[in-house]
Phi, psi and omega in degrees: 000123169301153175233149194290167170268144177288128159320131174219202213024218178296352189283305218296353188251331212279326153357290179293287157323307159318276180319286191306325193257326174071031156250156183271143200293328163314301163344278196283337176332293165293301173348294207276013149259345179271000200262358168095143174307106153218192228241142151014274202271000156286336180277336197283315186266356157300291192319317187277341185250320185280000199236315199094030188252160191286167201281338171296281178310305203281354161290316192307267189313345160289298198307269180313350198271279251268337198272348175248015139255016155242000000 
């Protein structure tokens, strides 16, 4: 019997980011467009000090987010 492939990378937290925060990753998607062209770890410390998210997830979600605008 096949088995599904495991989510992997940064995809691999929203589950958890979803459940921990109670927003749908669309959600922080936009945030992190409304927050404006800024740099990697600027957006990760928008998220943690204005959002309340933890320093993995709000990496997860820039990485992905900054890897499907290129």
């Amino acid at each position: 019997m096949a088995t599904p492939d495991k989510v992997k990378g940064p995809a691999s937290y929203f589950p958890s980011i979803e459940k921990t925060y109670g927003q749908p990753i669309p959600h922080w998607m936009g945030v992190i467009e409304a927050a404006g062209p800024r740099k990697h770890m600027e957006l990760v410390a928008h998220l943690k000090a204005d959002h309340g998210l933890g320093h993995g997830h709000a990496n997860a979600l820039v990485a992905w987010f900054l890897a499907q605008k290129r």
